[in-house]
C-alpha positions as CSV (number, residue, x, y, z in Angstrom):
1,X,0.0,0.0,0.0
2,X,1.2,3.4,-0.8
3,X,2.6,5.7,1.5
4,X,2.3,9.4,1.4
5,X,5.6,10.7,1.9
6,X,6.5,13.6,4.3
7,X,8.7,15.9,1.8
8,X,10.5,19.3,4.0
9,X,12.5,21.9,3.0
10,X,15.4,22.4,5.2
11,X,14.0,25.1,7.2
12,X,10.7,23.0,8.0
13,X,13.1,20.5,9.0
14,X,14.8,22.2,11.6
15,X,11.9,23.2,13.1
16,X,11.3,19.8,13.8
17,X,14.5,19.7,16.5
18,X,12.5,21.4,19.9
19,X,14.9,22.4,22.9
20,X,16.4,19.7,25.0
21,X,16.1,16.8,22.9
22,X,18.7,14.5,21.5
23,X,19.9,14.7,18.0
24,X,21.6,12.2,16.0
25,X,23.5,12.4,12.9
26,X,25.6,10.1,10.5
27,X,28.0,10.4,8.1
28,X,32.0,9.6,8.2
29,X,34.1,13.0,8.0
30,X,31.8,14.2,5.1
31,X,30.5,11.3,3.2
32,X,27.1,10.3,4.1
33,X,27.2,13.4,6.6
34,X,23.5,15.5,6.2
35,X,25.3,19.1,5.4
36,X,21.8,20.4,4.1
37,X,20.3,19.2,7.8
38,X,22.6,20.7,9.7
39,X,23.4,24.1,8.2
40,X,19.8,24.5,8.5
41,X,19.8,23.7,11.5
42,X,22.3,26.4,12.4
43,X,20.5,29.0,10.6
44,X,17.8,28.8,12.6
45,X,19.9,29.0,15.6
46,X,21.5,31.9,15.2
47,X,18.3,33.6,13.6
48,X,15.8,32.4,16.4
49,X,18.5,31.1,19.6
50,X,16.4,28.2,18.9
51,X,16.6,25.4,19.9
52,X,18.2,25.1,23.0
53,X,20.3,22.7,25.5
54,X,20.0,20.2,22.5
55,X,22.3,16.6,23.7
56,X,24.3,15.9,20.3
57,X,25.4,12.1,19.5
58,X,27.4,10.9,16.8
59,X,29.9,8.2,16.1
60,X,32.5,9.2,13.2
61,X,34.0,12.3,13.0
62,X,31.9,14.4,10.7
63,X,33.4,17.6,9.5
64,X,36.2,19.1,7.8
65,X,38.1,20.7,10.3
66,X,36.6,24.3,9.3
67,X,33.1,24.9,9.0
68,X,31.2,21.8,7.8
69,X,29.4,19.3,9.4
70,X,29.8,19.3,13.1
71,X,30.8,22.8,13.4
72,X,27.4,23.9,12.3
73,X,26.2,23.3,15.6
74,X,29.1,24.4,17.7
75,X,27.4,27.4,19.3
76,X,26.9,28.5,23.2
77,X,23.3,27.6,24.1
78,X,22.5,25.5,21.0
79,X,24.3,22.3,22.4
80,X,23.9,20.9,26.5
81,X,25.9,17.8,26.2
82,X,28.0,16.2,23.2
83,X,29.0,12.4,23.0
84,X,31.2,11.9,20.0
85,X,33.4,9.6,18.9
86,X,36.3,11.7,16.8
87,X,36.4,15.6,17.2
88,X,39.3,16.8,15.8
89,X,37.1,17.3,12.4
90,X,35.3,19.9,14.4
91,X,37.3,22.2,16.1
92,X,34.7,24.2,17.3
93,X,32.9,21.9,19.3
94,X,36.4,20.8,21.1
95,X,36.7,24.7,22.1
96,X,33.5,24.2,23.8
97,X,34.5,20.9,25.9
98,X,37.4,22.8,26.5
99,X,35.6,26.1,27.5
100,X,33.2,24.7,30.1
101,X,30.1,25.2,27.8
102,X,29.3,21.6,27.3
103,X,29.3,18.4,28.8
104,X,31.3,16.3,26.7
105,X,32.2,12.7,25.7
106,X,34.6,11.2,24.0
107,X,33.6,7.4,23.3
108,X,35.1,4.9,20.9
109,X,33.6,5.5,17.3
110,X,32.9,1.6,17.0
111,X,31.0,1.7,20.6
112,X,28.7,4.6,20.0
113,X,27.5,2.7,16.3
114,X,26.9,-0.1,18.0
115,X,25.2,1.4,21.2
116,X,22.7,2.5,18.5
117,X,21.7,-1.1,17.4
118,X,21.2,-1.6,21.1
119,X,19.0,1.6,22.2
120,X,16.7,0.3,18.9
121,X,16.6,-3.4,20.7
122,X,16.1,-1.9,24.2
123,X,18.8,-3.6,26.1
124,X,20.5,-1.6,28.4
125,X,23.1,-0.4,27.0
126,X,26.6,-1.9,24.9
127,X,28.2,-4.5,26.7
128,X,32.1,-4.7,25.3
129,X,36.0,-4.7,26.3
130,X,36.6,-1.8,24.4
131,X,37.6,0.9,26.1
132,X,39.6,-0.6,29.0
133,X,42.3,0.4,30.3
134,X,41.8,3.6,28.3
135,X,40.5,7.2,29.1
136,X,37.1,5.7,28.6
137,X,37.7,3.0,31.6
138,X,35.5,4.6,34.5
139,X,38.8,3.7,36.6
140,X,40.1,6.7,34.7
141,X,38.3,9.6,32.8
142,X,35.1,7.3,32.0
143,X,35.5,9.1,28.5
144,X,34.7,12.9,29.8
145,X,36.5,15.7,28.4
146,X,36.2,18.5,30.9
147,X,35.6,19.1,34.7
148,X,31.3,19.7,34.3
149,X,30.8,16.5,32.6
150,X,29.6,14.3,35.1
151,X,30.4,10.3,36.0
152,X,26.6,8.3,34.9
153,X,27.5,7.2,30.9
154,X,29.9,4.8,31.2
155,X,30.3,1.5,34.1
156,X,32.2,-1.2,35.0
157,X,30.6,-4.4,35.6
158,X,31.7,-8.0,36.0
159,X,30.2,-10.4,34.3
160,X,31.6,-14.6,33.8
161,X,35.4,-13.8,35.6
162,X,35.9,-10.6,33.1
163,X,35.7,-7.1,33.1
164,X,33.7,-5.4,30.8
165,X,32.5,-1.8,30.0
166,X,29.0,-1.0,29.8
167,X,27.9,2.1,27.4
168,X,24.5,3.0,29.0
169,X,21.5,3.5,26.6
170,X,20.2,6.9,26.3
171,X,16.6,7.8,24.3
172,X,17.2,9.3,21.1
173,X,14.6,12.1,19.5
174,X,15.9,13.1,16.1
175,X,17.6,11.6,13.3
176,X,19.5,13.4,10.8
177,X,20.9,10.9,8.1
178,X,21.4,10.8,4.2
179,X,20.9,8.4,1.7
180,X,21.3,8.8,-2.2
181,X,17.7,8.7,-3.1
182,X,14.5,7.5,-1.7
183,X,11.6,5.9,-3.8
184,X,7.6,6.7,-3.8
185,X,7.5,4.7,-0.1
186,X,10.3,6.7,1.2
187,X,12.3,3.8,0.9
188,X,16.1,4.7,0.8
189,X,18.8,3.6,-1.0
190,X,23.1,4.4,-0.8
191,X,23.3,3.2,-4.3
192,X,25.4,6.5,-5.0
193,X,26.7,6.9,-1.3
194,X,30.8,5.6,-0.8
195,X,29.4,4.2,2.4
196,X,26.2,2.7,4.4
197,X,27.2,4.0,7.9
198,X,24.9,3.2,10.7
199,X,21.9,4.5,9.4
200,X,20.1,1.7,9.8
201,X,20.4,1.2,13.9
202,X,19.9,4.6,14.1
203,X,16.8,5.1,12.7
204,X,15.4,1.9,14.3
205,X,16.7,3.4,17.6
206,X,15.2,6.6,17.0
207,X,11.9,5.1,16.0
208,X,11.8,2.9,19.3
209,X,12.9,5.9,21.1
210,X,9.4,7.5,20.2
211,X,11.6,10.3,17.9
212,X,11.7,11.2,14.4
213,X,13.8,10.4,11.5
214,X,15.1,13.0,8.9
215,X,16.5,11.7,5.8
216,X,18.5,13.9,3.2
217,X,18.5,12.9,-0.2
218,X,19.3,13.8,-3.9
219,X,16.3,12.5,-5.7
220,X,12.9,10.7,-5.1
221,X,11.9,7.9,-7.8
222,X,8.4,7.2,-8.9
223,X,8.7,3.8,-8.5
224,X,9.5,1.7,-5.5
225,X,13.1,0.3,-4.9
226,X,14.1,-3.7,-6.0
227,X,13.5,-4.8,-2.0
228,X,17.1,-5.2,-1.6
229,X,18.4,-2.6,-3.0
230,X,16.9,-0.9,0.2
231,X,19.1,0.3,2.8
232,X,16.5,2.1,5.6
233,X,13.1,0.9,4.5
234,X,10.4,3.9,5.0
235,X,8.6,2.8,7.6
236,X,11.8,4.6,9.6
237,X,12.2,7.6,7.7
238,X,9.2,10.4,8.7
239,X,10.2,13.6,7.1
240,X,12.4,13.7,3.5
241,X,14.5,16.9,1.9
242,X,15.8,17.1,-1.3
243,X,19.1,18.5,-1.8
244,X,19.6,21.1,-4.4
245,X,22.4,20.7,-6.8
246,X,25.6,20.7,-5.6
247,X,24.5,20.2,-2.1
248,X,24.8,16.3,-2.2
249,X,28.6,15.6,-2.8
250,X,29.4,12.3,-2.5
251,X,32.2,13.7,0.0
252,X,33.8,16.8,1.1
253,X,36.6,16.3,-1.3
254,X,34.7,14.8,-4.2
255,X,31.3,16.2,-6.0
256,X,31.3,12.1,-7.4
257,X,33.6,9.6,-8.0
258,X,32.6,6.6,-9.7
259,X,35.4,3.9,-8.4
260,X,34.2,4.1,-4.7
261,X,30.7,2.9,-5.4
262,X,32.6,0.4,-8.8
263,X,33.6,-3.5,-8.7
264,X,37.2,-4.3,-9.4
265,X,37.5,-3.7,-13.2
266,X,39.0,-7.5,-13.8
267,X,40.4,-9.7,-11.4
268,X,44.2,-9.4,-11.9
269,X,44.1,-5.4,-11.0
270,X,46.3,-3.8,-9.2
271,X,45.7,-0.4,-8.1
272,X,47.8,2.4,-9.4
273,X,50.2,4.5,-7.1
274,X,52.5,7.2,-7.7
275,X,55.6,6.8,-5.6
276,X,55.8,8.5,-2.4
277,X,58.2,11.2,-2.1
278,X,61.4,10.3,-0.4
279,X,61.6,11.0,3.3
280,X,60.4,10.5,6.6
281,X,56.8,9.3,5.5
282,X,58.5,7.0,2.6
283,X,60.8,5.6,4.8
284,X,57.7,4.4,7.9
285,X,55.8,3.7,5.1
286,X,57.9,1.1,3.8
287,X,59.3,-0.3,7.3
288,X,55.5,-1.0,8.2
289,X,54.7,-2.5,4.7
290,X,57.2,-5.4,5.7
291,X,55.2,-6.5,8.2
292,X,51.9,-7.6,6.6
293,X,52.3,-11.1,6.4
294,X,50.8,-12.8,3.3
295,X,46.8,-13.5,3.0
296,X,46.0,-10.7,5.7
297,X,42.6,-8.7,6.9
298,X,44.4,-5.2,7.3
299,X,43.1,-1.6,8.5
300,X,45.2,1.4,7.7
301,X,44.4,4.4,10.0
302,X,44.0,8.1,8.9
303,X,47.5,10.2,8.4
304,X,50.7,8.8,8.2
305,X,49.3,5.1,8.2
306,X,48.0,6.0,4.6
307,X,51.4,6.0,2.9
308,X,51.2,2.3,3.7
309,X,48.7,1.8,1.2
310,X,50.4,3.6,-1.4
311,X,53.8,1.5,-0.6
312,X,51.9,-1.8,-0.9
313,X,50.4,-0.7,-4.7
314,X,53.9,0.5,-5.4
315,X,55.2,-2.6,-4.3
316,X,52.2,-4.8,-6.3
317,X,51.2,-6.8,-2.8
318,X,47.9,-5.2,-2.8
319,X,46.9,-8.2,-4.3
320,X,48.0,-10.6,-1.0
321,X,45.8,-8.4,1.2
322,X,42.6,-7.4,1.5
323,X,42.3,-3.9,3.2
324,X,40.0,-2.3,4.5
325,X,38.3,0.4,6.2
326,X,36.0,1.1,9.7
327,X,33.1,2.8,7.8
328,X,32.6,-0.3,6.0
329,X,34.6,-1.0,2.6
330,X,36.2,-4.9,2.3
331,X,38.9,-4.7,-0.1
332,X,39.7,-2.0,-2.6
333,X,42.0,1.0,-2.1
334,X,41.3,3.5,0.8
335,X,41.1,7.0,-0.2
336,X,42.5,9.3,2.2
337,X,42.4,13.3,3.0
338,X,38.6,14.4,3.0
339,X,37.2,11.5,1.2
340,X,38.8,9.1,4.0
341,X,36.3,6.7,4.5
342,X,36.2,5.5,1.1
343,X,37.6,2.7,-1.2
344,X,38.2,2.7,-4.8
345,X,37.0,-0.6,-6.3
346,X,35.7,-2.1,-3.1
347,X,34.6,-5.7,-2.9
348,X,31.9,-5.2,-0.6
349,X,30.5,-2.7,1.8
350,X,28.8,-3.8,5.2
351,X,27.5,-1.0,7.6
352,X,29.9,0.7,10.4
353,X,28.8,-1.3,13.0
354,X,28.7,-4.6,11.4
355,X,32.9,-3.8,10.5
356,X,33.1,-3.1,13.9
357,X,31.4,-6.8,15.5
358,X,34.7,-8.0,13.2
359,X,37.0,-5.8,14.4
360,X,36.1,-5.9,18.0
361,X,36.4,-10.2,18.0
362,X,39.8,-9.8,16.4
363,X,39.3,-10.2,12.4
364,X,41.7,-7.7,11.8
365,X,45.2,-9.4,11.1
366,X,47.3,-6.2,11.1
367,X,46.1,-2.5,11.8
368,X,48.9,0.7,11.5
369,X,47.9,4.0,13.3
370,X,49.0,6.7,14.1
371,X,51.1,8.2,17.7
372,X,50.9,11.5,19.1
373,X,52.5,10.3,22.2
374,X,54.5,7.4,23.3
375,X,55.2,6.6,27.2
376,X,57.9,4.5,28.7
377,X,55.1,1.5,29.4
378,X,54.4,1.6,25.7
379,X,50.6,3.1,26.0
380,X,49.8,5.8,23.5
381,X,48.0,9.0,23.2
382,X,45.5,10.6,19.7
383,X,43.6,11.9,21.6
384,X,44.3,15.0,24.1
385,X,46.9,17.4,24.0
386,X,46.5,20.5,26.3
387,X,43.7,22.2,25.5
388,X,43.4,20.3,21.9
389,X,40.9,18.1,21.5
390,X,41.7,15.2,18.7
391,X,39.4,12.3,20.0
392,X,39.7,8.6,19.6
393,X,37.2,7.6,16.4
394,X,37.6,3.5,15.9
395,X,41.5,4.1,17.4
396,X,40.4,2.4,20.5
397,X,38.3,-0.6,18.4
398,X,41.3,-1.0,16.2
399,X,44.5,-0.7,18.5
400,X,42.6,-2.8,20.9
401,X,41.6,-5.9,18.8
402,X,44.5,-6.3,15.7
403,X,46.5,-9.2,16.4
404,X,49.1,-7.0,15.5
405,X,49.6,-3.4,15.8
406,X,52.1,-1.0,14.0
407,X,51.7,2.3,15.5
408,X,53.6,5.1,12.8
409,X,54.8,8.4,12.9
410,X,57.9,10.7,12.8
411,X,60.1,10.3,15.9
412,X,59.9,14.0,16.9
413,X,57.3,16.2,15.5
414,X,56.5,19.9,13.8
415,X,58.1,20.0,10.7
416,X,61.3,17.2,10.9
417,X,63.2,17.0,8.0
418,X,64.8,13.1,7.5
419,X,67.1,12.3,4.4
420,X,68.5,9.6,3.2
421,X,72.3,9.8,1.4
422,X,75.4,8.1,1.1
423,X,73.4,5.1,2.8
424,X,72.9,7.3,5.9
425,X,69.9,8.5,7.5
426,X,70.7,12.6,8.1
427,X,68.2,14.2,10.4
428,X,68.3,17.9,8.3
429,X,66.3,19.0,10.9
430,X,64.8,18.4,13.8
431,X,61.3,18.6,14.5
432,X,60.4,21.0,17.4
433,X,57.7,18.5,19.8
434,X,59.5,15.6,21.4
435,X,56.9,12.7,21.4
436,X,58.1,10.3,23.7
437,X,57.3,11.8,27.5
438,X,57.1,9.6,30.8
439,X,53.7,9.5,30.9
440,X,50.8,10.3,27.9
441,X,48.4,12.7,28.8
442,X,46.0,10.3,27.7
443,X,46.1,6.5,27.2
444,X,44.0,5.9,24.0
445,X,45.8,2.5,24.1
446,X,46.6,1.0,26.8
447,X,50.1,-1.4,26.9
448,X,49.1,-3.2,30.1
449,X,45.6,-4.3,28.4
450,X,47.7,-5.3,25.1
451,X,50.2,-7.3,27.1
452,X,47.3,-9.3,28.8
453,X,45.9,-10.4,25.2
454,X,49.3,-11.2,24.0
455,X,49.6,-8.8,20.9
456,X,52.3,-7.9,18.8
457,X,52.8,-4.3,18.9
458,X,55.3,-2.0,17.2
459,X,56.1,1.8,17.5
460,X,58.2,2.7,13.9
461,X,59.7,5.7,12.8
462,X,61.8,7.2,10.6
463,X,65.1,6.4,12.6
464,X,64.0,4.0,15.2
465,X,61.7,0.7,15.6
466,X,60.5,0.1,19.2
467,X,58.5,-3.1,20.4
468,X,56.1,-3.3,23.3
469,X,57.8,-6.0,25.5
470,X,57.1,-7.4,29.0
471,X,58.6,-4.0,30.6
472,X,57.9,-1.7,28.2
473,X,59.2,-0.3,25.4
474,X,61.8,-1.8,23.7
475,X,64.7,-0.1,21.4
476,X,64.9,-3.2,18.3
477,X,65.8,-1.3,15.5
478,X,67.3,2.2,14.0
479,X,68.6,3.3,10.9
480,X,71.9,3.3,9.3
481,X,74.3,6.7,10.4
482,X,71.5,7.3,13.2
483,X,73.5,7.9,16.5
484,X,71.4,6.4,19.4
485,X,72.6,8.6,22.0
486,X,72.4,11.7,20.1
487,X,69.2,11.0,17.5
488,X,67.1,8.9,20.1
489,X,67.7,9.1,23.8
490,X,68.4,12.6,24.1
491,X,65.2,13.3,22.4
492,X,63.2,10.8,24.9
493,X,62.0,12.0,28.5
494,X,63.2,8.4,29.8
495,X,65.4,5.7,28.9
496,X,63.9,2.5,26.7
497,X,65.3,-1.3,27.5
498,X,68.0,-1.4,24.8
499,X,69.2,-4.8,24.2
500,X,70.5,-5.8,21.0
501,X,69.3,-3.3,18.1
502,X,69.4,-4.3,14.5
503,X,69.7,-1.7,11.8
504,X,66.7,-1.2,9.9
505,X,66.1,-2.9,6.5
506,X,68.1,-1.1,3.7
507,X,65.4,-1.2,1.4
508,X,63.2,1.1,3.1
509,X,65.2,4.1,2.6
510,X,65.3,3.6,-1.3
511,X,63.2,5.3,-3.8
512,X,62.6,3.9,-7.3
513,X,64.2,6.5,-9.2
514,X,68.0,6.2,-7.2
């Protein structure tokens, strides 16, 4: 039976949000990400101050570190309370935490996707080892950012011998999400979309919550979706508003690109890659690449881990791997920048939370990230640094799970300058923010927890390769012509265990055209 459908214009839609309710949005930095909802939104804020004292949730970082997506609603009075799970996209909202204005939250991206499957079944709240030992442990921060955020959204309970973490449930009112195109029963479909997110759970959760569902899209069809081809049937969605053009890009890099929503041309491709430039990047790049064994399930992280990718196409073992990404691509080539997120060429795409049920039970075989900050017990901080606020996104899911973990990034930072001649490593010069204190000011992973599950973990740089060992960190490895007094422990606010030290494999300081 037909449906009459519910179709908004942006401002009607924003009316919709009243004061102190919760709001929802998806999206994954800007793909899938409602811009038309929430610039709306903000409009009517600062035309009206309306609404007010609004409780903000959302998983992936959604923004682009300037004025899109989350940092539409970054104003005083607009937002109460803000549980996230990556915030570095949306500077404005961290000034905020940081500020007093807000109560704020920083949970794993992974847990708050999958806390929305469980508010739409009614359980209690998400039951899971992620997050312990971390900032989001109760025992420590319980995931609050600032001193007016208060102890009651995160537990520790003990259930069968084990610890756990429980994520409490929380009623959700409105749902801001985006699909590609909804049919005559307001049926929606990602068929253009890079990714399917979790907009599924959360507009189940929203519904069971008693709330409303807002759903932007590019186009409605006359005719209804092939069943499925359907991603959030339209029994969810209440209210519908069509983009205009050029308000629907497929990211915030990319109006549309074909190869993220494309099967692999033919089945002996290999993806393209131009080299990467010598230096510091080339050189982790390369060192990490040799540690993804044949046949493995891999996640590269955002940043410096993506060079990894580009060494593995350069060196043609894309083809022994399958990579993939935490919004939900199996396979393919992750794109990076702005349209991170994405694959070129996936073989499949599942939903965010889905990718994370794998994650979380160990599929991943290898997993690089990034490291801000590296202490002498081996834990490691991306998330807080003074008064910046970076947050953790699927860091914590990730780090936490891998079998084995490559954490990459320049030994110092702020603008180091590593060469490579003569078959020497030259630091030209050094960067100006040493990395490796005594103690993080944040544990987004935690060393002890890593130890206890037996994981292989390595810190890499562009002069030095630690390991995590059984009392701490461990100096295995630096490059030829790098003095370790001079190059490494002067730079390091304690001493590592330094046993025997190999020198890093020559081939990672070559470039194809030397």
């Amino acid at each position: 039976m037909a449906r009459a459908l519910k179709i908004c214009t942006p401002g009607e839609a924003a009316e919709l949000v009243e004061s102190g309710s919760t709001l929802v949005s998806g999206g994954f930095v800007g793909i899938g990400h409602p811009e038309v909802l929430t610039s709306a939104l903000e409009r009517r804020f600062l035309a009206e101050g309306q609404p007010r004292g609004l409780t903000l949730v959302y998983a992936a970082g959604q923004g682009d570190g300037k004025s899109r997506g989350m940092n539409h609603l970054a104003h005083r009075g607009l937002l109460r309370r803000v549980i996230g799970g990556h915030w570095a996209l949306a500077p404005a909202l961290g000034r905020l935490a940081v500020e007093e204005a807000i109560e704020a939250y920083n949970f794993p991206q992974g847990v708050i996707c999958q806390l929305f499957r469980d508010i739409a079944a009614g359980r209690p709240g998400c039951l899971t080892h992620v997050g312990l030992g971390t900032f989001a442990d109760p025992d420590l921060d319980g995931g609050r950012l600032n001193a007016c955020t208060p102890r009651d959204l995160v537990e520790k309970v003990r259930l069968r011998g084990r610890d756990w973490l429980l994520y409490h449930s929380l009623p959700l009112d409105v749902a801001f999400i985006r699909a590609s195109v909804a049919d005559c029963l307001g049926n929606l479909s990602t068929c253009r979309e890079a990714i399917k997110g979790e907009m599924l759970p959360i507009a189940q959760a929203v519904r069971n919550s008693g709330g409303r569902t807002i759903a932007q899209v590019d186009g409605i069809l006359d005719h209804p979706l092939p069943p499925q081809e359907v991603a959030v049937p339209g029994i969810l969605v209440d209210y519908l508003v069509v983009s205009e053009p050029g308000q629907h890009p497929q990211t915030f890099a990319e109006e549309f690109n074909a190869r993220y929503v494309s099967a692999v041309p033919r089945r002996d491709f290999e993806p393209c890659s131009t080299p990467l430039p010598e230096g510091a990047r080339r050189i982790i790049a390369s060192r990490a690449c040799d540690e993804i064994e044949p046949g493995a399930i891999v996640n590269l992280g955002i940043g410096m881990p993506e060079g990894i990718a580009r060494m593995a196409a350069e060196r043609r073992l894309t083809g022994n791997m399958t990579m993939t990404v935490e919004s939900g691509p199996i396979g393919g080539m992750p794109a990076g920048g702005l349209s991170f997120g994405a694959s070129e060429y996936p073989e499949a795409v599942i939903d965010q939370p889905a990718q994370f049920d794998f994650y979380d039970g160990g599929g991943l075989d290898f997993a690089a990230l990034g490291a801000a900050q590296i202490d002498e017990q081996g834990n490691v901080n991306v998330s807080r640094f003074g008064p910046r606020i970076a947050g953790v996104g699927g860091f914590i899911n990730i780090a936490q799970s891998a079998r084995k973990v490559v954490f990459c990034g320049t030994f110092t930072a702020g603008d180091v300058d590593a060469r490579y001649r003569n078959g020497r490593l030259e630091i030209v010069r050094e960067g100006r923010v040493r990395k490796f204190p005594c103690q993080v000011e944040q544990i987004s992973f935690s060393a002890a927890q890593s130890q206890a599950r037996g994981q292989t973990v390595l810190y890499i740089t562009e002069r030095a390769v630690f390991r995590l060992g059984a009392q701490g960190l461990e100096l295995v490895e630096i490059a030829p012509g790098i003095d370790v007094d001079q190059h490494i422990l002067a730079l390091m606010d304690f001493r590592p265990i330094v046993g025997s030290i190999r020198e890093m494999p020559s081939h990672c300081f070559q470039h194809p055209h030397l």
